[in-house]
C-alpha positions, 0 to 999 in steps of 0.5 A: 182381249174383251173379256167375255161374259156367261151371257154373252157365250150362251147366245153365240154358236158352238163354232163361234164359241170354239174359235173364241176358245182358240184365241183365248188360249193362244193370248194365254200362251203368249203371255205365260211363254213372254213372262217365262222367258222375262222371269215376271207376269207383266199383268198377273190379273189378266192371266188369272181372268184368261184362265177364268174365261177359258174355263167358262168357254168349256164349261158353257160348251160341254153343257152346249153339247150335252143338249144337243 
């Protein structure tokens, strides 16, 4: 999964930025819910940027909203 820049989130569409949302999280549970059943992250970076990245989407989306 490409990670995803501030810039590149405000020039997409509410619509688009949900479905982004929803594949982040999904990639983020598979790797916490992999990880938990092996007991060890495989890549503990990635799931730290995944959660930086969501929390960017949400972000950027309340204020998208807020303006509309």
């Amino acid at each position: 999964m490409v990670i995803l820049r501030t810039k590149e989130i405000r020039a997409m569409e509410i619509e688009e930025i949900q479905k982004k949302l929803d594949e982040l999280k999904a990639e983020h549970s598979k790797i916490v819910s992999k990880s938990a059943a092996a007991g060890i992250y495989e890549d503990p970076g990635k799931v730290k940027e995944l959660k930086r990245t969501i929390a960017r989407v949400l972000t950027i989306m309340s204020e998208k909203t807020k303006e509309n």
